[in-house]
C-alpha positions as a LaTeX table, in Angstrom:
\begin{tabular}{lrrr}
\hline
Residue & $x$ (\AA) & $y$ (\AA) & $z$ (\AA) \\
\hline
Unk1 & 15.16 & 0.31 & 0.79 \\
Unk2 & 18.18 & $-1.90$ & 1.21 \\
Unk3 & 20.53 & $-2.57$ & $-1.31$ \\
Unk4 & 21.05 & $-6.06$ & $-0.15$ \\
Unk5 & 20.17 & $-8.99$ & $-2.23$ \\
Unk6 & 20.76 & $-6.86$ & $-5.36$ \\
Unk7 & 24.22 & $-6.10$ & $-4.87$ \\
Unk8 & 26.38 & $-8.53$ & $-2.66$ \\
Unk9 & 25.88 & $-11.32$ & $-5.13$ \\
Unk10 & 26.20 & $-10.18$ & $-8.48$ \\
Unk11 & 27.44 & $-13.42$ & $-10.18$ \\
Unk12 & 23.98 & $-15.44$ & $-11.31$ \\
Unk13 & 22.85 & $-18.46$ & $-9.65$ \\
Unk14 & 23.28 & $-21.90$ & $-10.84$ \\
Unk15 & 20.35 & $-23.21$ & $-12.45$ \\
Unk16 & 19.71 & $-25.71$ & $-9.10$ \\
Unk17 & 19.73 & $-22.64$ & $-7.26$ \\
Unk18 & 16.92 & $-20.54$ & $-9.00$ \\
Unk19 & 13.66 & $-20.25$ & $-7.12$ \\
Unk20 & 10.80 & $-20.99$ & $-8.32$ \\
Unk21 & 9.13 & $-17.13$ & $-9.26$ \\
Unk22 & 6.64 & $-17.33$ & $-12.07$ \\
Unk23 & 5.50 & $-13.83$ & $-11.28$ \\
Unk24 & 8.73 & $-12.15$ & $-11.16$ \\
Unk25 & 9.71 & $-14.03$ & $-14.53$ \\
Unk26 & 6.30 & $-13.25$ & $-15.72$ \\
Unk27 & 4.82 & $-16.27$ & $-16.38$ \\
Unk28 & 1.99 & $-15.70$ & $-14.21$ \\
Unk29 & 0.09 & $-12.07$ & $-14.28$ \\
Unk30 & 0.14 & $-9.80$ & $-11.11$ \\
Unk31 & $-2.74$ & $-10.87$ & $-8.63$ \\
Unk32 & $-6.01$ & $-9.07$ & $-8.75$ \\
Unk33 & $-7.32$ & $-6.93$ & $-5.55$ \\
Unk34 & $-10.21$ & $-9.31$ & $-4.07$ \\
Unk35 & $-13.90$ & $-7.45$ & $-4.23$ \\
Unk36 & $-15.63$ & $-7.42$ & $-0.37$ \\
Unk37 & $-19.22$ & $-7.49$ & $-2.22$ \\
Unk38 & $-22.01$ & $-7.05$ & $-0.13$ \\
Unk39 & $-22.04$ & $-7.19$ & 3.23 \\
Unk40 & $-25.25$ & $-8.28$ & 5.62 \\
Unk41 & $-25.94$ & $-4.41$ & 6.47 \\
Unk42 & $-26.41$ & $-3.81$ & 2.86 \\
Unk43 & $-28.65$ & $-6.92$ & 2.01 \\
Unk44 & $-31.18$ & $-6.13$ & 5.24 \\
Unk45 & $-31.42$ & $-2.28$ & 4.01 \\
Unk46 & $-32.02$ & $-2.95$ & 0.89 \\
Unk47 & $-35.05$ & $-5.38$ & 1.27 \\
Unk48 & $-36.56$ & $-3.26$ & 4.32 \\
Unk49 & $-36.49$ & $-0.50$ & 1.77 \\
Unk50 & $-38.00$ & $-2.64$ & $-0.79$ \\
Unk51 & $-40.89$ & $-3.94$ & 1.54 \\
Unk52 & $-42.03$ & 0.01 & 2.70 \\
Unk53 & $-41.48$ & 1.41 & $-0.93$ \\
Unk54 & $-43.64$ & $-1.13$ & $-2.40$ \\
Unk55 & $-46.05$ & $-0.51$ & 0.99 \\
Unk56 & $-46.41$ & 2.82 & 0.39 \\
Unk57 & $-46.95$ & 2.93 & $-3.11$ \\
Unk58 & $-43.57$ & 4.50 & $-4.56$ \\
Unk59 & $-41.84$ & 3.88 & $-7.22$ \\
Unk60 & $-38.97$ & 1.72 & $-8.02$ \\
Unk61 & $-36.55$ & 4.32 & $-9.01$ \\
Unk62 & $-37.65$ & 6.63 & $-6.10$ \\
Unk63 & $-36.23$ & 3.29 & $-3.72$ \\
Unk64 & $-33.40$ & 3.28 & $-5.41$ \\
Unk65 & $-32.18$ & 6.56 & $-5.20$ \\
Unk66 & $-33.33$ & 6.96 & $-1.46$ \\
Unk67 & $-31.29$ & 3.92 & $-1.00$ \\
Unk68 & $-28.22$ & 5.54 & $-2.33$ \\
Unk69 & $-29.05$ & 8.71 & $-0.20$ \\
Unk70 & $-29.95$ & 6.56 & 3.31 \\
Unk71 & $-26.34$ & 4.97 & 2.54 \\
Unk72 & $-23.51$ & 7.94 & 1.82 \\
Unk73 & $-25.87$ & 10.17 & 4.53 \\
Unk74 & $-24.92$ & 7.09 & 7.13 \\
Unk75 & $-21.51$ & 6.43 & 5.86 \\
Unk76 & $-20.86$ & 10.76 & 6.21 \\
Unk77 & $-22.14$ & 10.39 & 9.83 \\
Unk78 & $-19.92$ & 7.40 & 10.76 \\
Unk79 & $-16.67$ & 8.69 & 9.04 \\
Unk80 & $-17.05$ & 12.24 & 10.22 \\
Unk81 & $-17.47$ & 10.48 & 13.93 \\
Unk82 & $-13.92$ & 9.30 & 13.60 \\
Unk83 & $-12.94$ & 12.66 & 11.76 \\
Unk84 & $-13.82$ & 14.84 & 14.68 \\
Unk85 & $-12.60$ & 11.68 & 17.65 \\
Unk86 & $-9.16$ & 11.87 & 15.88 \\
Unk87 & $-9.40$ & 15.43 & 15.83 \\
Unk88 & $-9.80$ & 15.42 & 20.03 \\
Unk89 & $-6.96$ & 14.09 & 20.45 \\
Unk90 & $-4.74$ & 16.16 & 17.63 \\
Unk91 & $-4.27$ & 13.06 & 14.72 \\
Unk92 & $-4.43$ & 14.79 & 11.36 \\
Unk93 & $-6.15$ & 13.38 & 8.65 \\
Unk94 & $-4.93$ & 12.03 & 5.70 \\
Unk95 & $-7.31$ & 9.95 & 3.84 \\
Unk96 & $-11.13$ & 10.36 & 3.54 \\
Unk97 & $-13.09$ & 8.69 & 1.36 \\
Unk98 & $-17.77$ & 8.26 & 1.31 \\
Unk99 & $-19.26$ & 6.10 & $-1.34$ \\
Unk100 & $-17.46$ & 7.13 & $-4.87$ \\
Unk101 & $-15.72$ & 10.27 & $-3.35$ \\
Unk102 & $-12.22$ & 10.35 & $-2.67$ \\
Unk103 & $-10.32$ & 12.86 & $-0.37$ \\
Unk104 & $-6.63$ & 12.36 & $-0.36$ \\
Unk105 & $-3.43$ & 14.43 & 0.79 \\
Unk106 & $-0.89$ & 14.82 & $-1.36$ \\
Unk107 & 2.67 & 14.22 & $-1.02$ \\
Unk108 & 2.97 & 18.11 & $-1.48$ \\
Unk109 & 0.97 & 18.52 & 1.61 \\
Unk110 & $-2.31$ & 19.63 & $-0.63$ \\
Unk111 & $-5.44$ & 17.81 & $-1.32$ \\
Unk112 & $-6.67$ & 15.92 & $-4.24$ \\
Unk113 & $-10.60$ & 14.97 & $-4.59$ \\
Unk114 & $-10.82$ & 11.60 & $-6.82$ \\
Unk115 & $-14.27$ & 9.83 & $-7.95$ \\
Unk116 & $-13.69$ & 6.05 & $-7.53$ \\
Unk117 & $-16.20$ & 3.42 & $-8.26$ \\
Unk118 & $-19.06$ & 3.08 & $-5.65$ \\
Unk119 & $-18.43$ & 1.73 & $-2.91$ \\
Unk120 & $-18.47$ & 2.36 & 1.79 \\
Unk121 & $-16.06$ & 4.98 & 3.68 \\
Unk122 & $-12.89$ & 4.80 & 4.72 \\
Unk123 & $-10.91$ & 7.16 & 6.98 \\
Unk124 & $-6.92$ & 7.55 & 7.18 \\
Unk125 & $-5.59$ & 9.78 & 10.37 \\
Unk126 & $-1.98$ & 9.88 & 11.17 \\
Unk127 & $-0.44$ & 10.54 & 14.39 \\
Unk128 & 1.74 & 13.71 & 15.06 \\
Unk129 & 3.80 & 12.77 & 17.30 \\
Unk130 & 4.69 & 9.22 & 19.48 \\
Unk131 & 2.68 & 10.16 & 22.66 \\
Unk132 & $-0.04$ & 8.14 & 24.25 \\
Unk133 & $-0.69$ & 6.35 & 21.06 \\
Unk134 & $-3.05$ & 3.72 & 22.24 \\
Unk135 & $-5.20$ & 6.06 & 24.10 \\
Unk136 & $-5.69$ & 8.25 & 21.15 \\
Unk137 & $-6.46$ & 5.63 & 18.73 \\
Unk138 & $-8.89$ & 4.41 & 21.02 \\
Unk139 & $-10.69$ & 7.22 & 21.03 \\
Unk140 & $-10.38$ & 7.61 & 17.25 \\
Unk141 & $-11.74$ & 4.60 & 16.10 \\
Unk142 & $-14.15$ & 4.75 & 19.20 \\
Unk143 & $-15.90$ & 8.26 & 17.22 \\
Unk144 & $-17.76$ & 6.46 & 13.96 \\
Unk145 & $-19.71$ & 3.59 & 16.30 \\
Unk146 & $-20.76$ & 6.94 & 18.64 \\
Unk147 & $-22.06$ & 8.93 & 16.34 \\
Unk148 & $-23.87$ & 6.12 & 14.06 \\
Unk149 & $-25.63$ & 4.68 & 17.19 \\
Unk150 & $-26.88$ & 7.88 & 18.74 \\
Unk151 & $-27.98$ & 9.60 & 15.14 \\
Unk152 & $-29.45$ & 6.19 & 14.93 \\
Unk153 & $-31.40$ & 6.51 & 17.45 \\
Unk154 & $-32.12$ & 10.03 & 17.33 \\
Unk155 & $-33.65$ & 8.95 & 13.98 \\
Unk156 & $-35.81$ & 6.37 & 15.31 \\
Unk157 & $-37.05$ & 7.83 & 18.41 \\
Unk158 & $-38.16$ & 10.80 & 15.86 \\
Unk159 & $-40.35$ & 8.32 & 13.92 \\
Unk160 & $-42.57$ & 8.24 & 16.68 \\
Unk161 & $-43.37$ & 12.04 & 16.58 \\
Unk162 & $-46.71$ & 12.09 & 14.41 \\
Unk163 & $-45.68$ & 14.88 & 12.46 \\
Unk164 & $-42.78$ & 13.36 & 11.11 \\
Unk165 & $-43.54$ & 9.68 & 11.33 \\
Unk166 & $-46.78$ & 10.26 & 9.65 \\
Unk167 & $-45.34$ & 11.97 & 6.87 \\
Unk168 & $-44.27$ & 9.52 & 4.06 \\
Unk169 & $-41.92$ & 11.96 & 2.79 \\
Unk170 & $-39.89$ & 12.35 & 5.91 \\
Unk171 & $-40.97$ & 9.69 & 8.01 \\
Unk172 & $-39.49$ & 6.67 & 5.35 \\
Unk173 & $-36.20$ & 8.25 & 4.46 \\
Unk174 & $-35.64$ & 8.76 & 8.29 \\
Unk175 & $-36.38$ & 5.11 & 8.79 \\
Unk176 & $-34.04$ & 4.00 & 6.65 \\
Unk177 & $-31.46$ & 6.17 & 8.20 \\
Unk178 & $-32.27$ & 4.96 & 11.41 \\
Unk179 & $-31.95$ & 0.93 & 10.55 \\
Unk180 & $-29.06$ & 1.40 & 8.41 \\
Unk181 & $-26.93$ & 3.86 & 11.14 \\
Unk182 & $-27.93$ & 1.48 & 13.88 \\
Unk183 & $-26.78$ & $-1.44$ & 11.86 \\
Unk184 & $-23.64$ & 0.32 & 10.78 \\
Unk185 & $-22.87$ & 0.92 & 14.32 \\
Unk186 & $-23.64$ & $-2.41$ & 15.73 \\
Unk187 & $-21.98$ & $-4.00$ & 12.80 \\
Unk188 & $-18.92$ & $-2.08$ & 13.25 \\
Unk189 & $-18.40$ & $-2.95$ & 17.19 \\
Unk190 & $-18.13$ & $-6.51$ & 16.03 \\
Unk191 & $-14.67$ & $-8.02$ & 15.84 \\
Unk192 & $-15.10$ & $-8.82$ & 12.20 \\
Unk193 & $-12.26$ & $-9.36$ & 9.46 \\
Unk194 & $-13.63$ & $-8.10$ & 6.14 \\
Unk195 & $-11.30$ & $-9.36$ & 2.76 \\
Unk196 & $-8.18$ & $-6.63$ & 4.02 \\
Unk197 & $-10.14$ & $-3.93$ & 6.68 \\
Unk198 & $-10.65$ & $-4.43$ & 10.22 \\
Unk199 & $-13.60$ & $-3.47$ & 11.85 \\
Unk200 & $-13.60$ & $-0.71$ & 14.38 \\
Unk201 & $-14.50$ & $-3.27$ & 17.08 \\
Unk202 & $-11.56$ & $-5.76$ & 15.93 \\
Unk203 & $-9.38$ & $-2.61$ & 16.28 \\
Unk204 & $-10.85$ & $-1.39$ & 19.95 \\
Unk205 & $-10.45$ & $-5.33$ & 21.09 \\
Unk206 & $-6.98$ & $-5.55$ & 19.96 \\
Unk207 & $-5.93$ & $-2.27$ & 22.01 \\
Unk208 & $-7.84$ & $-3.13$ & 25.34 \\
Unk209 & $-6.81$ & $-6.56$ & 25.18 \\
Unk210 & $-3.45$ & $-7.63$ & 22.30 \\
Unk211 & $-0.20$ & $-6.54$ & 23.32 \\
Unk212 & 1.40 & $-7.68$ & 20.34 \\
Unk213 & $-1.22$ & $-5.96$ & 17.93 \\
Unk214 & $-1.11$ & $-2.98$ & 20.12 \\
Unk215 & 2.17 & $-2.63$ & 19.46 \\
Unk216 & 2.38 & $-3.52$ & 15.81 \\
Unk217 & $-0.67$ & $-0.80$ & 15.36 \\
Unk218 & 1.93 & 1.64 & 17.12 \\
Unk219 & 4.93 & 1.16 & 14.89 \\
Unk220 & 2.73 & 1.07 & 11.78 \\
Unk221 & 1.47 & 4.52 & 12.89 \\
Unk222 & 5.18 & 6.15 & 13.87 \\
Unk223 & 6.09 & 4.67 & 10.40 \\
Unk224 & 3.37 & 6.27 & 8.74 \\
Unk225 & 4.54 & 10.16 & 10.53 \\
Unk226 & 8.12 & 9.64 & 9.73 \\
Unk227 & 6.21 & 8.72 & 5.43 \\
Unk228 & 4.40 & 12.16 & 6.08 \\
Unk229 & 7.41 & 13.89 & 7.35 \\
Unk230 & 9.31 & 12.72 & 4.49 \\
Unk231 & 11.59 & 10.45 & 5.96 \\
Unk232 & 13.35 & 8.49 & 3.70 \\
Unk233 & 12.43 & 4.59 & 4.47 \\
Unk234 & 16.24 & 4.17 & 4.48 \\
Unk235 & 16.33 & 6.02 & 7.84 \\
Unk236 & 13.39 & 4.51 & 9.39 \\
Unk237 & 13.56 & 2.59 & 12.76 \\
Unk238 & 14.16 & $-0.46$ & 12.27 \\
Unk239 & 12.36 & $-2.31$ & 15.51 \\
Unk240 & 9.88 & $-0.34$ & 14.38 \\
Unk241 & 9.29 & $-1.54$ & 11.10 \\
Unk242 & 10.13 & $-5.78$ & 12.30 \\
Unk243 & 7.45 & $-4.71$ & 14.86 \\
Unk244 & 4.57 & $-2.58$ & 12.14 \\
Unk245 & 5.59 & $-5.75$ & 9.60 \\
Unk246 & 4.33 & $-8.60$ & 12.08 \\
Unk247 & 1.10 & $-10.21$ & 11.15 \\
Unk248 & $-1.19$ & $-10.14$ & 14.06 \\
Unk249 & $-5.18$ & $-10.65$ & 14.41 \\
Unk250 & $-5.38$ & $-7.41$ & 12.52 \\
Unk251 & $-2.84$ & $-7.10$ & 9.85 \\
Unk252 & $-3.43$ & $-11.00$ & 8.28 \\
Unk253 & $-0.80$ & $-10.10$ & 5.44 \\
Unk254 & 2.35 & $-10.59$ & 5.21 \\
Unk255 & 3.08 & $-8.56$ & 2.55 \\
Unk256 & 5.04 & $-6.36$ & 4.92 \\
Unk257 & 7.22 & $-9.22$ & 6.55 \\
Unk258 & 8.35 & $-10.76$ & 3.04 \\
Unk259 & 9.38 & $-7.12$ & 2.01 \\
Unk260 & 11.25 & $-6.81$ & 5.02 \\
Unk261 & 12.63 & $-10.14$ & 4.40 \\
Unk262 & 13.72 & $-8.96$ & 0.78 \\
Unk263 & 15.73 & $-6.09$ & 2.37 \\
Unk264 & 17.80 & $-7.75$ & 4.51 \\
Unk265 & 18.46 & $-11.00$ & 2.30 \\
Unk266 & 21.91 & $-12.28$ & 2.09 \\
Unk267 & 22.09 & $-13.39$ & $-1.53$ \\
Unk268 & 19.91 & $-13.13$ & $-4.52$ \\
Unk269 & 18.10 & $-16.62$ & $-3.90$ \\
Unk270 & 16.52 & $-15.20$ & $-1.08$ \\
Unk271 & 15.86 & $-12.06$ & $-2.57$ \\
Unk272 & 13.87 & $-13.60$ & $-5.40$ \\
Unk273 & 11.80 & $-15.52$ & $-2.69$ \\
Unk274 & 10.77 & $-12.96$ & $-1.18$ \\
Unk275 & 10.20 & $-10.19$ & $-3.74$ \\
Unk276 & 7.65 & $-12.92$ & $-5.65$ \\
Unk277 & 5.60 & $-13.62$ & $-1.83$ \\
Unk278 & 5.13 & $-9.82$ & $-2.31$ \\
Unk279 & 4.16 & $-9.33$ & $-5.63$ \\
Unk280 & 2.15 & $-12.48$ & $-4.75$ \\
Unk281 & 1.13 & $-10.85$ & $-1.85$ \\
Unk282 & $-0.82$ & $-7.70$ & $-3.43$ \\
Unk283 & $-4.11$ & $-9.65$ & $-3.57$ \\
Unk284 & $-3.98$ & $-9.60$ & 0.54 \\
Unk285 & $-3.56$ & $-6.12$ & 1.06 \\
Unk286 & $-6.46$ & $-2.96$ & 0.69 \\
Unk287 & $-6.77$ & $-0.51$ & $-2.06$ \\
Unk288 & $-4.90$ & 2.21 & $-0.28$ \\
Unk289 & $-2.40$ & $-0.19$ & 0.63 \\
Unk290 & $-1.68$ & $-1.31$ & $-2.80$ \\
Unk291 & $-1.75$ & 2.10 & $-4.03$ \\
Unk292 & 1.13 & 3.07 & $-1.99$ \\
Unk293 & 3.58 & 0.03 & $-2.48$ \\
Unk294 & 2.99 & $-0.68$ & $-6.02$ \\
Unk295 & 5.02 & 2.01 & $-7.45$ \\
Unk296 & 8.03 & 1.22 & $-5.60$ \\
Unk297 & 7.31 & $-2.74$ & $-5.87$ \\
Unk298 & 7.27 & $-2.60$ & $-9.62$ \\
Unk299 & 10.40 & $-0.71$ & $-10.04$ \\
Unk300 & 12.48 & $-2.85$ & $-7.40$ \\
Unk301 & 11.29 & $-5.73$ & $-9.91$ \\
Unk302 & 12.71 & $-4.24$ & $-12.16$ \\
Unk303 & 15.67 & $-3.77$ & $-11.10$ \\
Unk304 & 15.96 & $-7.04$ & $-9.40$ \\
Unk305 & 15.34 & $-8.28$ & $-13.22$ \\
Unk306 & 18.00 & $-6.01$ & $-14.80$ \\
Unk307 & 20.57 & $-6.86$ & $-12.45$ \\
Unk308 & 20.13 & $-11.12$ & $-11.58$ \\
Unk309 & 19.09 & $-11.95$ & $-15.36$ \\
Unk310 & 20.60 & $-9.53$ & $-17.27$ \\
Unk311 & 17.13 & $-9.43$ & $-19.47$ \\
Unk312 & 16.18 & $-5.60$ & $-20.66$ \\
Unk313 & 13.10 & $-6.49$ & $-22.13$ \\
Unk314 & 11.45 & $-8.37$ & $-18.48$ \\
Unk315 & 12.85 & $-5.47$ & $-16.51$ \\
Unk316 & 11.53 & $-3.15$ & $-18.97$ \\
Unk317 & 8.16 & $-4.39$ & $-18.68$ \\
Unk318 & 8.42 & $-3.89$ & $-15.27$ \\
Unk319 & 9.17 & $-0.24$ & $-15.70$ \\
Unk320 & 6.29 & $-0.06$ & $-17.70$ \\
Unk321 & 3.51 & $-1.13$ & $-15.32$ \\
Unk322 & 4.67 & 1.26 & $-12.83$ \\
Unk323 & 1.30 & 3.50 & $-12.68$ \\
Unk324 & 2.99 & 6.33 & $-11.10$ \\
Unk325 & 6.73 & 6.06 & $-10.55$ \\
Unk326 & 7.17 & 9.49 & $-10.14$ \\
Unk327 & 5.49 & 8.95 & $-6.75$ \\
Unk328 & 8.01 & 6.21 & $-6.18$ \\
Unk329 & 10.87 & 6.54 & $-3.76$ \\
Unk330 & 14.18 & 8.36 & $-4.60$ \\
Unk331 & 16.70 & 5.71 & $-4.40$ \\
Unk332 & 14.45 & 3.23 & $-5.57$ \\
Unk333 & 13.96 & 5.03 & $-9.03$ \\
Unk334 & 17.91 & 5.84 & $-8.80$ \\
Unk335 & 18.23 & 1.81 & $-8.16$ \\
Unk336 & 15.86 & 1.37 & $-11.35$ \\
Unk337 & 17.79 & 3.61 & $-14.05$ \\
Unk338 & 21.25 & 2.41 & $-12.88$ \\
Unk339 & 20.33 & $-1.25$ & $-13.39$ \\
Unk340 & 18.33 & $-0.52$ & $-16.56$ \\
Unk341 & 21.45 & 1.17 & $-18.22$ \\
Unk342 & 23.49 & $-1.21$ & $-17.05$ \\
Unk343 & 21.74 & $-3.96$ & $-18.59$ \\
Unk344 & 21.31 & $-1.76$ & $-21.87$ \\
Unk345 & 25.35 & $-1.31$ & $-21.68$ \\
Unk346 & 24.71 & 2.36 & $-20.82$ \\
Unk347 & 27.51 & 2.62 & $-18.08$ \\
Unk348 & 27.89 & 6.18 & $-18.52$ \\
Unk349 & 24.14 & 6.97 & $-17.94$ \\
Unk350 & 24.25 & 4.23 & $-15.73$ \\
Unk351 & 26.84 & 6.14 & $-13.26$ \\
Unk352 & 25.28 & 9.61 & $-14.10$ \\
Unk353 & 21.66 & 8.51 & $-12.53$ \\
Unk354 & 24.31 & 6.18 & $-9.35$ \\
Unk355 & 25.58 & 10.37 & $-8.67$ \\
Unk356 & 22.04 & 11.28 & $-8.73$ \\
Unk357 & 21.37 & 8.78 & $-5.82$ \\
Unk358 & 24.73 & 9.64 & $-3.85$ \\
Unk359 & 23.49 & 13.56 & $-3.73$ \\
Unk360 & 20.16 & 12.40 & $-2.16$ \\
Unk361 & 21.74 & 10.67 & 0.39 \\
Unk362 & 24.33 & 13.34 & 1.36 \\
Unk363 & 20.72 & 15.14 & 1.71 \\
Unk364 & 20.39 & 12.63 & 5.03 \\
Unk365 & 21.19 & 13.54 & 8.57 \\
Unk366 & 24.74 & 12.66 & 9.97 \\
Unk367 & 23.90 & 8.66 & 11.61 \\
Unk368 & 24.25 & 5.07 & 11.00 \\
Unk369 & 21.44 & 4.58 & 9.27 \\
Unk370 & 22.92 & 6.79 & 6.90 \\
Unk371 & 26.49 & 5.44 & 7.10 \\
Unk372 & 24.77 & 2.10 & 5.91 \\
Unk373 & 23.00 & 3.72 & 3.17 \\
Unk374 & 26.18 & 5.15 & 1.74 \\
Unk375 & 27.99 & 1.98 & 2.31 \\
Unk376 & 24.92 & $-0.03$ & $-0.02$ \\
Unk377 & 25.30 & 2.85 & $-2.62$ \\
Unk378 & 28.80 & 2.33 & $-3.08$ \\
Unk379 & 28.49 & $-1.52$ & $-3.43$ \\
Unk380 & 26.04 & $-0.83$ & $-6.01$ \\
Unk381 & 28.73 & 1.45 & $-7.72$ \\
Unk382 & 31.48 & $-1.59$ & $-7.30$ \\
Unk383 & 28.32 & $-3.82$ & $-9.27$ \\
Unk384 & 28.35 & $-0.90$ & $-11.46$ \\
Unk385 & 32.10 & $-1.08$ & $-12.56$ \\
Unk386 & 32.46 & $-4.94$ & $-12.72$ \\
Unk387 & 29.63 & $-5.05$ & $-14.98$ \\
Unk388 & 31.42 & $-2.39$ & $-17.55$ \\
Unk389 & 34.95 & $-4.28$ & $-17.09$ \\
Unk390 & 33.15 & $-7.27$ & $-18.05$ \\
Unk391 & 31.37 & $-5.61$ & $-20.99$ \\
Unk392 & 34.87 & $-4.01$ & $-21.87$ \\
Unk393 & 37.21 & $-7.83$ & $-21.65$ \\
Unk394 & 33.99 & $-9.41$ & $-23.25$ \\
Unk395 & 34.18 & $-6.85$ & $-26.37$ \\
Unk396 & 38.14 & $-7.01$ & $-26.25$ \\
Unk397 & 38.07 & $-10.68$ & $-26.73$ \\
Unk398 & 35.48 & $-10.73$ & $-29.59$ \\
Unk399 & 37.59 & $-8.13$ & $-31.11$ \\
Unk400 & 40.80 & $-10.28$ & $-30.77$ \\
Unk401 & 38.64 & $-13.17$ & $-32.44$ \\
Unk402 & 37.49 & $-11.20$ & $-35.13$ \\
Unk403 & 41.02 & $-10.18$ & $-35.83$ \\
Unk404 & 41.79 & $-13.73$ & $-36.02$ \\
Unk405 & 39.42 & $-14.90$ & $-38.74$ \\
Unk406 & 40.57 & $-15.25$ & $-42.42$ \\
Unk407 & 38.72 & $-13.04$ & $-45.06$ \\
Unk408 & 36.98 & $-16.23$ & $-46.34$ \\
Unk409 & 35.36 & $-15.92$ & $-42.20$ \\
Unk410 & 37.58 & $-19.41$ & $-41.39$ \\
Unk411 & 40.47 & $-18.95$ & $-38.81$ \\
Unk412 & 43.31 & $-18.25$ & $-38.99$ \\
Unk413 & 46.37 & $-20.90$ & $-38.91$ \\
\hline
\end{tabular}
């Protein structure tokens, strides 16, 4: 990320000119992620299942677990529509997760299977290249409707066969299937806005008929190859990412915009503005959303905190809420030990973890993005010395008036 905001201004603000940020000064806690609850397709299955268990005689717990079943069976079907649809037109997948299992690829390029509290599916497929994007995506998201409605209907039309529709033990659980597929497949062709997730029909309305959220769903996706293909964000487009960080009819955050806005402020008021609308912001975005930014949120915090208040023990605490900051990005962790040794009156560790930063970025291909990466990295390095000459004339001049005092601790004459 850009170094501006954190090291053009290093002199503190007047107390006028703070903002206003009780969550970077924490005062106020870190938002929490807002629960969708249950939605209308789970309230009608659930009493339809009710009414024909208690029909038929069964029990309370057999309802129960055959509505658990009817659901991740229905989910599998919808999320393996979009699996194979992104698969026609070459997207690779990246995230994959039915009721309380989790599918995820690493940054190592391997998988990792996670059990997360119960819950619907959710599918992640990444583009491999910039070519015909819309038309692809459309028939991506396109694939989990298909393939709910016609199992759905499959499903119902074999109700009618006597020898399955008159058996209990088939001819209930394949009812169920078949109301809760066809309502997961009518359900998800509406344009509906659910807490941070679009519906598939909000998405396939936006790309027949939004230019501007056709093309924000475009850069988002390039952005997300050049993550996969380990493209540091300091080389990213940057149309691109004004363009994936514009809130349209389907991204209603603007988490994305304020960080954007943070990178490219001109002084540390600014800076402070926008890094608290995006730790503010957290609450607005989706679990896998938040799960990626934290990381690299928390640490900038902190080193925002080392480096405008000169307070170790805030920025600290920021350090320490950092779930995974391994997973965070190289210069940002660089940016986070350089300003926490600084701030300690490390300088020599300090500089030692500024090298480590200046090697990654040699690392970069020859451009300007990388020119102005450099350039950022060696402003930090000028913040970096003027902080240890200050440390240095501060400690000279207490020495001087320590000097000065008379053994009985009253000056000198």
């Amino acid at each position: 990320m850009l170094l501006r905001g954190i090291v053009t201004d290093v002199v503190l603000p007047t107390r006028e000119q703070q903002p206003y940020t009780p969550i970077l000064d924490l005062i106020e806690p870190l938002p929490e992620v807002r629960d969708r609850g249950l939605d209308p397709r789970q309230v009608t299955l659930i009493v339809t299942l009710i009414a024909i268990g208690l029909i038929q005689g069964l029990s309370p717990g057999a309802i129960v677990l055959g509505y658990f079943t009817i659901c991740f069976a229905a989910t599998a079907v919808h999320e393996v529509g979009h699996f194979l649809a992104g698969c026609s037109v070459r997207l690779r997948l990246e995230y994959l997760m039915i009721g309380p299992l989790c599918l995820k690829r690493a940054s190592s390029g391997g998988w990792k299977l996670q059990l997360r509290q119960l819950s619907g599916g959710l599918i992640q497929m990444s583009i491999d290249r910039v070519y015909r994007v819309r038309r692809r995506l459309l028939v991506y998201y396109s694939g989990g409707p298909i393939a709910s409605l016609l199992t759905g209907l499959v499903a119902l039309f074999s109700c009618r066969i006597e020898k399955i529709g008159g058996n209990p033990v088939l001819g209930i659980p394949l009812a169920g299937y078949a109301i809760w597929s066809l309502l997961m497949g009518i359900q998800s062709l509406r344009p509906l806005q659910v807490s941070s997730y679009s519906s598939d029909g909000m998405l396939l309305r936006t790309f027949l008929g939004s230019y501007e959220g056709t093309q924000q769903q475009i850069a988002a996706h390039a952005l997300q190859m050049l993550k996969r293909r380990g493209v540091d964000r300091s080389l990213w487009n940057r149309r691109w990412m004004k363009r994936a960080s514009t809130p349209t009819q389907i991204l209603r955050t603007t988490y994305f915009e304020d960080w954007l806005g943070y990178e490219q402020a001109a002084d540390s008021a600014t800076a402070a503005e926008c890094l608290e609308r995006c730790l503010a912001g957290l609450a607005t975005l989706s679990p896998l959303d938040r799960e990626e930014v934290l990381d690299d949120l928390l640490l900038e915090a902190a080193a925002f905190t080392a480096w405008k208040t000169g307070d170790a023990e805030k920025a600290a605490i920021w350090v320490e809420r950092a779930v995974h900051p391994e997973n965070a990005r190289v210069l940002t962790r660089a940016k986070a030990e350089v300003a926490l040794h600084c701030v300690n009156g490390r300088f020599d560790a300090a500089l030692a973890e500024w090298e480590k930063g200046l090697e990654y970025i040699h690392c970069f291909p020859a451009g300007d993005r990388t020119d102005v990466t450099t350039l950022q990295w060696f402003q930090l390095k000028e913040a970096l010395e003027q902080r240890r000459s200050e440390n240095a004339n501060l400690k000279h001049r207490y020495s001087l008036a320590i000097q000065a005092m008379q053994p009985d601790g009253t000056p000198s004459v």
